[in-house]
C-alpha positions, 0 to 999 in steps of 0.5 A, spaced: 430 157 676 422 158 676 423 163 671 427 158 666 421 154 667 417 159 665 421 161 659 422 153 656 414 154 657 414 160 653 418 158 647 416 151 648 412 148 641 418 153 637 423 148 633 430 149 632 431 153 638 437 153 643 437 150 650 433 155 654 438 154 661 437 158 667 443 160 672 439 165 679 443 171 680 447 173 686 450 178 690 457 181 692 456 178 700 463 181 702 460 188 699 452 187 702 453 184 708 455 187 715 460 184 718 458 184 726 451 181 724 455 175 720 459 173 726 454 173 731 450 169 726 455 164 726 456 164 732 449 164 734 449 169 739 442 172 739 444 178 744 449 181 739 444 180 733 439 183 736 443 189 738 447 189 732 439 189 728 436 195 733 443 199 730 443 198 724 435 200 725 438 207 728 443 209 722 436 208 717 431 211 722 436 217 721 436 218 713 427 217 714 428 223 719 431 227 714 427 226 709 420 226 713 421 228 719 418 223 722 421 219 729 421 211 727 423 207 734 428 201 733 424 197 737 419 197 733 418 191 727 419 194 721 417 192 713 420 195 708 419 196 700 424 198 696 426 196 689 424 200 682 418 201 682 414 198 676 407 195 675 407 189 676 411 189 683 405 193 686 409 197 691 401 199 693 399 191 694 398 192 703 393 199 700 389 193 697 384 194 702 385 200 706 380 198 711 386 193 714 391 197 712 389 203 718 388 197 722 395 194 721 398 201 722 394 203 727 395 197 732 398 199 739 399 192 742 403 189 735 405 197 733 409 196 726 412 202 722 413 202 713 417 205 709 417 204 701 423 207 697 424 206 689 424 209 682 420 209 676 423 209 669 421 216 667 416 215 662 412 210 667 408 213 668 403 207 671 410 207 676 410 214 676 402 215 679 404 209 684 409 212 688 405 219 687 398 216 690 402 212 696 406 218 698 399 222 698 397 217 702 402 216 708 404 224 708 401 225 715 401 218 717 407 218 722 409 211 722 409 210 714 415 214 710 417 214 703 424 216 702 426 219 695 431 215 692 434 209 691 441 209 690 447 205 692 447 207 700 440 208 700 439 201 698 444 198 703 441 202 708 434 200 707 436 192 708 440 194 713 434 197 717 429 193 715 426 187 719 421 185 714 424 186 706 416 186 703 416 183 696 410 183 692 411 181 684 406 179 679 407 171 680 411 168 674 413 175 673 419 177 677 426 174 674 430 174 680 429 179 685 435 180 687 434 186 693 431 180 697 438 177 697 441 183 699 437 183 704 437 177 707 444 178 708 443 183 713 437 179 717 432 182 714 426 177 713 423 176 706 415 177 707 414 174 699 410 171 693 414 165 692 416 168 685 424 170 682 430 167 687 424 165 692 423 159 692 429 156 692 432 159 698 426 157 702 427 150 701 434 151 704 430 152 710 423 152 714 424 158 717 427 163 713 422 167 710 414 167 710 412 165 704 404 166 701 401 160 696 402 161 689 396 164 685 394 159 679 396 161 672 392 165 669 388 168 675 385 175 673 390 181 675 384 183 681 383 176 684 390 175 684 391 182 689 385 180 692 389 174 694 396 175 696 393 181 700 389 177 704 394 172 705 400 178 706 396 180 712 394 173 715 401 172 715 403 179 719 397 179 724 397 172 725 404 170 724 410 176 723 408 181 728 405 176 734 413 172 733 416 179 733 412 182 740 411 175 744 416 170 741 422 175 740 427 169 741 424 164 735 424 171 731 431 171 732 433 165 730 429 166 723 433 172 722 439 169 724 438 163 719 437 169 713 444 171 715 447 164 715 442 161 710 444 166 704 451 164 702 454 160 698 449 159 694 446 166 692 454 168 692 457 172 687 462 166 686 457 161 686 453 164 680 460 166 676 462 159 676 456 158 673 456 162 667 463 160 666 461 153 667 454 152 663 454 158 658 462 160 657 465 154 657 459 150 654 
């Protein structure tokens, strides 16, 4: 819907066009979601959710050690970045300042591991130095990967086992961001600019994503990653990994809102019967 605003703004002094309508994507919930978690959301058991979670963890940890060679622990609170890699989506925004960086990843009372996953278009090669840089960067830290990849079971497997889904675009830059949807499906907290699908699915809920106050239009590109990372790390020291490590329970009750939260209204059948209704059959 924040995209429909953004593209009425855009089109906005052009006469004779037609009605620029928005219709927010979805995904298949019987295809993305886990079974086990969604019953023990429902039923609001938070001991299966935890476990189910910490599984789910495992089964992912297993394709990082096959591609690293790195040991990742499912106790441990896991971000993830995986999507396709593009400029405006900055894959590399948490290496914004480095110096916090090394003491996110380097903290043994709130221990955190990452991991990024995605593919650039083959001419990108903006895309392509990304990936390249963050690779070299986290190649001997052992609680960082990069896994190669982003097809159809990888990116199942990745929203499975994340914790945290890390989402960082460009604000009034992301159409949808339908990975984040997919995500929550599987418990996975959305740590996010408030752009794309975002905004609405928070409103739903107060406590079923982090979400970093929107930069003004127009901010210069330095500014606005100056402030989004800042504020990104706020919320992990302050908020996430303090909830996560001394709030465990609470914690729970946000994963176990994603996965309750996430349907009807970011369900295939809801977008469908959207199209047929406001675009097809109009």
């Amino acid at each position: 819907q924040l995209h429909g605003e953004v593209s009425r703004e855009m089109w906005g002094d052009q006469k004779d066009i037609c009605q620029i309508k928005a219709i927010t994507n979805a995904q298949n919930h019987k295809f993305w979601s886990d079974k086990e978690l969604c019953k023990a959301a429902e039923k609001n058991d938070l001991a299966t959710v935890d476990n189910r979670k910490k599984e789910m963890k495992s089964e992912l940890f297993e394709i990082v050690a096959n591609q690293t060679g790195k040991i990742f622990d499912p106790n441990v609170l896991t971000l993830v970045w995986a999507r396709r890699f593009a400029g405006y989506k900055r894959a590399d925004l948490l290496m914004y300042d480095m110096e916090r960086f090394v003491k996110l990843i380097s903290n043994s009372e709130f221990p955190i591991q990452l991991i990024w996953a995605g593919k650039p278009y083959p001419s990108d090669m903006q895309a392509i130095s990304t990936f390249n840089s963050i690779m070299e960067k986290v190649e001997k830290i052992t609680n960082c990967a990069v896994l190669v990849g982003y097809e159809l079971q990888l990116s199942k497997m990745l929203k499975r086992g994340s914790d945290v889904w890390f989402n960082t675009p460009r604000m009034y830059r992301e159409a949808s961001g339908t990975s984040g949807m997919t995500a929550a499906m599987n418990g996975s907290v959305s740590l996010s600019v408030p752009d794309g699908w975002v905004p609405e699915y928070a409103q739903t809920h107060p406590n079923n994503a982090f979400l970093i106050q929107a930069v003004e239009k127009g901010m210069p590109y330095h500014q606005q990653d100056k402030h989004d990372c800042e504020a990104m790390y706020d919320l992990l020291e302050t908020n996430i990994l303090p909830l996560y490590y001394k709030n465990h329970e609470k914690w729970l009750e946000i994963v176990k809102n994603n996965v309750n939260d996430i349907v009807p209204q970011f369900g295939a059948n809801r977008m469908a019967t959207e199209y047929y209704q406001q675009l097809y059959n109009a």
